[in-house]
C-alpha positions in Angstrom: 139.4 114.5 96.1 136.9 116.9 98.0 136.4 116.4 101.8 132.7 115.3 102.1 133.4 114.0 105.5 132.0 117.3 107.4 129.0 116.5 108.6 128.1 120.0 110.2 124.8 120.5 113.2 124.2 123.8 114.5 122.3 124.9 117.4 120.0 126.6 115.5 119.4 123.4 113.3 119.0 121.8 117.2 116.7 124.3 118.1 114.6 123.5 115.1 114.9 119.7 115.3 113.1 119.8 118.6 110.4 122.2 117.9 109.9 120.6 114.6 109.7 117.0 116.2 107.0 117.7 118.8 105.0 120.4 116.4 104.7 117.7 113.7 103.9 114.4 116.0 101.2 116.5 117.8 100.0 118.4 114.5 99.7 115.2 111.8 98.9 111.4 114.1 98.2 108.9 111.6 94.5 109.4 111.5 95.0 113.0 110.8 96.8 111.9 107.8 94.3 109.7 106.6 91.4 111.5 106.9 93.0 114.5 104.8 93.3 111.7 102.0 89.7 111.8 101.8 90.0 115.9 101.7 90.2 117.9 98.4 92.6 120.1 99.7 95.0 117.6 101.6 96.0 119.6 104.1 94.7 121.5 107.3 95.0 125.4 106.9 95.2 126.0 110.7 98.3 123.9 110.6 100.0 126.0 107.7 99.0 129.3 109.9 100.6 127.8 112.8 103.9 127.1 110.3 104.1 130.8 109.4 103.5 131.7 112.7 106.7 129.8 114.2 108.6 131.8 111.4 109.1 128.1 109.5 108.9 129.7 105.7 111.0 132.5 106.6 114.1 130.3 107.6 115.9 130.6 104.1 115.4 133.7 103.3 117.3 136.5 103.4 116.2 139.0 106.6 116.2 141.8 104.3 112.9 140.4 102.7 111.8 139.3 106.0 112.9 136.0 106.2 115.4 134.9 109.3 118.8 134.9 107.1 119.5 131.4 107.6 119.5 128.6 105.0 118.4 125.3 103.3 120.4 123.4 105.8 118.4 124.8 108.6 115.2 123.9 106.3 116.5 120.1 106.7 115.3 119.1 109.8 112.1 120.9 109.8 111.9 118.9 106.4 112.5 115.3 108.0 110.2 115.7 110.9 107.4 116.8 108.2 108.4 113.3 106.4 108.6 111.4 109.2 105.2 112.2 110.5 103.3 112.7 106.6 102.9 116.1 107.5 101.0 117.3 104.1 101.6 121.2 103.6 103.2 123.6 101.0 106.3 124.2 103.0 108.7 122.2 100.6 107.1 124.1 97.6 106.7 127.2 98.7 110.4 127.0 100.0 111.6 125.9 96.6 109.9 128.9 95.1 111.4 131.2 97.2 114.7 129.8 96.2 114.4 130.6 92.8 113.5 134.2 93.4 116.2 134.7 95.4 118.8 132.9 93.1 117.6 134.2 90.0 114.4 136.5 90.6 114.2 140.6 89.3 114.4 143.0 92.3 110.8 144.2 91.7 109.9 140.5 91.8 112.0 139.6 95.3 110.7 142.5 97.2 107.2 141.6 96.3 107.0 138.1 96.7 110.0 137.0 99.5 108.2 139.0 102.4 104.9 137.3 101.6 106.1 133.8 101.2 108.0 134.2 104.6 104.8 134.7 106.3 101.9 132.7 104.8 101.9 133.1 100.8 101.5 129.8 99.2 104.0 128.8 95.9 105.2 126.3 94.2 107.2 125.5 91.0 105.9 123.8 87.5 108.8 122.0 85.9 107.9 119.0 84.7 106.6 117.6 81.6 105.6 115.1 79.3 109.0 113.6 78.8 109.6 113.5 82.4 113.3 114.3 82.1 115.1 115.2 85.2 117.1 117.8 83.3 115.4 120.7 84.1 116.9 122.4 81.0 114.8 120.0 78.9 111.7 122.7 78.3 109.3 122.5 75.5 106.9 124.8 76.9 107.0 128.6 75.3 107.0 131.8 76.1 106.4 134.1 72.9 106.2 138.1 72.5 102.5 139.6 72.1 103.2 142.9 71.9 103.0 146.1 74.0 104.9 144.6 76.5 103.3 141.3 77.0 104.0 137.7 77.0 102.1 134.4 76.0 102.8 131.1 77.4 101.8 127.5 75.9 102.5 124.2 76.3 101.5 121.8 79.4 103.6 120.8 82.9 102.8 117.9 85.0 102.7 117.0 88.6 102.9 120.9 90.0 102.7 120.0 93.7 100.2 122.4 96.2 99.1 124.4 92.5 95.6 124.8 94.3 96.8 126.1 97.1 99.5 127.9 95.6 99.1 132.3 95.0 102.2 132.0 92.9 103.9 129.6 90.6 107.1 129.7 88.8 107.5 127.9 85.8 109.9 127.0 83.1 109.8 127.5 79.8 111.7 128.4 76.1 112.2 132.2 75.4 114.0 133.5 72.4 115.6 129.9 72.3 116.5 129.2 75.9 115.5 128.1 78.8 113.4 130.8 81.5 111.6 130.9 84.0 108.2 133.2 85.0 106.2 133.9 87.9 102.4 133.6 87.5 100.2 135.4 89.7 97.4 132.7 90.9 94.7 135.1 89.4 96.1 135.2 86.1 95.2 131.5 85.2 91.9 131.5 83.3 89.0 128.7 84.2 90.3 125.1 84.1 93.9 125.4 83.8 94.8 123.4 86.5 93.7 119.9 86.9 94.2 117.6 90.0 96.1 114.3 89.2 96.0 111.0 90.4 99.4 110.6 92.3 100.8 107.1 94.0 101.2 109.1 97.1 97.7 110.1 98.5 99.0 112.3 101.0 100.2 114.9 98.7 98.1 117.0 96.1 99.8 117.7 92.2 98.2 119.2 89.1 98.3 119.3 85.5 98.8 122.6 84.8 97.9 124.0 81.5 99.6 127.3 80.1 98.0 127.9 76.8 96.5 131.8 76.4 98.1 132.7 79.4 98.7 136.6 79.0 101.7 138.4 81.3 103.6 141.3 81.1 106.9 140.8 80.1 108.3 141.5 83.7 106.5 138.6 85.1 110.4 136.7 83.5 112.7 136.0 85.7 116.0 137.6 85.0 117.0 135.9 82.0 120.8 135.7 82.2 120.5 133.3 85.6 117.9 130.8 84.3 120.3 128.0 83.7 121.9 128.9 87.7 118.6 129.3 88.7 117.1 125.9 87.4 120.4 124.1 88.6 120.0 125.8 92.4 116.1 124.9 92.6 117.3 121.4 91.4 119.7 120.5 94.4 117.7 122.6 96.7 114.6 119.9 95.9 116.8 116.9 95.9 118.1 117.7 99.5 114.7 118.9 100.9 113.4 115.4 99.4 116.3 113.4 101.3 115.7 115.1 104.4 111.7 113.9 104.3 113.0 110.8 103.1 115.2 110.2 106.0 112.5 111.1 108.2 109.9 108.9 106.3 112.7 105.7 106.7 112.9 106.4 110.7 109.1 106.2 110.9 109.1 102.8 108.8 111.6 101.2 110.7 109.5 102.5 113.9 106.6 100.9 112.8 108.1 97.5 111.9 109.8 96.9 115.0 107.1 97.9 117.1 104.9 95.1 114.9 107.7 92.5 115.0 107.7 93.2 119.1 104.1 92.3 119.2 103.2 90.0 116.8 103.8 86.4 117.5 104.4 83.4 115.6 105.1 79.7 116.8 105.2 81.2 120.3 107.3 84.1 120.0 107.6 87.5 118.5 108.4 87.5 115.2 111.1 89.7 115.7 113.2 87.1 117.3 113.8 85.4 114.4 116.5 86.3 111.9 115.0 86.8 108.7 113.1 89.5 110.2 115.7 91.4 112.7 118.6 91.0 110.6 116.4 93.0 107.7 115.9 95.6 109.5 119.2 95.9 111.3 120.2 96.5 107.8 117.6 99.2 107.3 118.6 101.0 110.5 122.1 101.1 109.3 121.7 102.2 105.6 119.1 104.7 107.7 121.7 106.0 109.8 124.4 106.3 106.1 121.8 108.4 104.9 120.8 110.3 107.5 124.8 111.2 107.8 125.1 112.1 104.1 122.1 114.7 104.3 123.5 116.7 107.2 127.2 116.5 105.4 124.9 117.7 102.0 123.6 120.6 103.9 126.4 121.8 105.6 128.0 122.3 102.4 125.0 123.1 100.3 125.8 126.0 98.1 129.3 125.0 98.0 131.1 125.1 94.5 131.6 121.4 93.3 131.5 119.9 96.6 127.9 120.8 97.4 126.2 119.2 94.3 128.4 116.0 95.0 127.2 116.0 98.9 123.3 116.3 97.6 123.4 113.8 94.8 124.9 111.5 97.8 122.1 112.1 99.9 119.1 111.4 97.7 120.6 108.8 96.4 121.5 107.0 99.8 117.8 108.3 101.0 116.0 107.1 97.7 117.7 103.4 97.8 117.1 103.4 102.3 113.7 104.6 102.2 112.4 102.0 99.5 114.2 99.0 101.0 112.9 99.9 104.9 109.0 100.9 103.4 109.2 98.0 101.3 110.0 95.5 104.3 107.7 96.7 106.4 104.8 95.7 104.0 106.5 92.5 103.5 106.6 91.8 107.8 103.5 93.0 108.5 102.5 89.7 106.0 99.2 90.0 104.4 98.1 92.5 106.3 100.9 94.9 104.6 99.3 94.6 101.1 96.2 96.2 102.5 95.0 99.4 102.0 94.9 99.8 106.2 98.6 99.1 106.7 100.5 102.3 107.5 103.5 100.4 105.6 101.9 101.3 102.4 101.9 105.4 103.2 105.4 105.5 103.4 106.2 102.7 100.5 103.9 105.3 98.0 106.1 108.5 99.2 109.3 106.4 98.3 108.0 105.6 95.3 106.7 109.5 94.6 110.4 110.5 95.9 112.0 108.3 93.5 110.0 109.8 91.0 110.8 113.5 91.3 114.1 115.3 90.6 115.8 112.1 90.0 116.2 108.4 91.7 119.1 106.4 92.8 120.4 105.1 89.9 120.2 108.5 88.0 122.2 110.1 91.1 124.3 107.8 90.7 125.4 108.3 86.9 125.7 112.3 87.8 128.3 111.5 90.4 130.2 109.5 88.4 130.8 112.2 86.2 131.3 114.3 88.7 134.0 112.1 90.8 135.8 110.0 88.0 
């Protein structure tokens, strides 16, 4: 059996814990969040400017392309501040893009994208489709030779987070029978490819993103023979950036519920005196405090052979089945008032449900480690 007791916390993860918990509370109050619903954009450009500035999209990448040399597990608890405050930005897509150049990009492509991602360049990745499968191996999309040196892609992708925003995005598709992935410059998608969806989570911006007739050379691939390593490394690196926000997005429900259930009185008394209502979310705080364990154990082994995948599956899943349980019972004690659009309970019960819905839920976390252990 593998140890997946070490549950590692470095100073520089410390260092960006506390920066990241002060930048994000000042940067995104709750009626900052909800008046960038209303916004086409979603998100405030001065914040994403002050991001790069701190050095933020720069942390996991290599300081050869101008990033800071660290890692994913230092991304972590930049990533559960953002989720514990709603912060909406491109940092988790841009980072994920990164990722996959630097697992399974060309040399021309790394040096000529990693320096501007770390310091404001916008990307993200289109993976999903149709079917919705969490196998990111499952690709009908195509790219198909056009001659002289050129490609052209078809086929359609679905929820592509920060596309608008994004100068870059790298997407999957068939070539010559397997899977691939290519990087398309922002100005080489014609005049209505992208379309903005209507998403559970109104915090967050995703497209439909339509590849038909577009024309790239043929070095705009990724290098071919690391797709499959490449897909699987974006995979885990999106399922533990999504626990980490998720950790941080359960700490701010359980805030919010037990600061109501201090205030709000029934019968004579707070209503979190009685036991239907503390014993709840004594439960949440524990299963909080599981999960919150699993991620930092998941990201001090992240990249490790075996052990790693098992750590991250372990985290998402514990994060996925926390988060929904502690959003969910914060509608239900805030009473009616909960099932109302003005609640800030139903924020964080939509980016549960969003979370669940990307890169795999609970019970399909589950499955993968029981291969994996048994």
């Amino acid at each position: 059996m593998q140890d997946l007791g070490r549950v590692g916390f470095s100073e520089e993860q410390g260092s960006l814990l506390e920066v990241a918990t002060t930048f994000c509370r000042e940067q995104s109050p709750i009626a900052k969040v909800r008046r960038l619903m209303e916004d086409e954009t979603g998100h405030d450009p001065a914040v994403w400017t002050q991001i790069a500035e701190l050095g933020w999209l720069g942390v996991a990448i290599p300081e050869d392309f101008g990033g800071s040399g660290l890692g994913l597990a230092e991304v972590a608890p930049i990533m559960e501040q953002m989720g514990r405050n709603l912060l909406s930005t491109a940092f988790a897509s841009t980072t994920l893009a990164a990722q996959a150049l630097i697992a399974g990009g060309t040399d021309a492509q790394r040096q000529a994208w990693l320096p501007k991602l770390a310091t404001g360049t916008a990307a993200t990745m289109a993976l999903v489709e149709a079917g919705g499968d969490w196998n990111l191996e499952v690709v009908a999309c195509e790219a198909q030779e056009a001659g002289a040196g050129r490609i052209r892609l078809s086929g359609q992708k679905f929820l592509v987070s920060d596309a608008a925003a994004a100068e870059a995005i790298i997407t999957s598709v068939m070539w010559r029978g397997k899977p691939a992935l290519v990087l398309i410059p922002a100005t080489a998608l014609p005049d209505g490819a992208l379309r903005r969806e209507t998403i559970i989570d109104e915090t967050r911006r995703a497209y439909a993103l339509s590849l038909d007739g577009i024309d790239l050379a043929l070095d705009a691939l990724l290098d071919t023979d690391l797709a499959s390593a490449t897909l699987a490394h974006v995979h885990l690196a999106a399922n533990l950036l999504a626990a980490a926000e998720m950790c941080g997005g359960t700490q701010a429900a359980i805030d919010l519920t037990v600061e109501y259930a201090k205030t709000r009185k029934q019968f004579g008394q707070p209503i979190g005196a009685y036991q239907g209502v503390k014993h709840p979310l004594v439960d949440a705080y524990v299963q909080y405090e599981q999960a919150r364990s699993h991620l930092y154990a998941a990201a001090h082994c992240f990249g490790e052979q075996g052990t790693g995948e098992i750590a991250v599956r372990m985290a998402k899943a514990t994060a996925d089945a926390v988060f929904a349980f502690a959003s969910d019972r914060a509608i239900q004690f805030h009473g009616g008032f909960g099932f109302t659009w003005d609640c800030d309970a139903q924020l964080y019960r939509r980016r549960a449900i969003w979370h669940a819905s990307q890169y795999g839920d609970a019970a399909w976390h589950r499955r993968k480690l029981a291969d994996l252990l048994l």
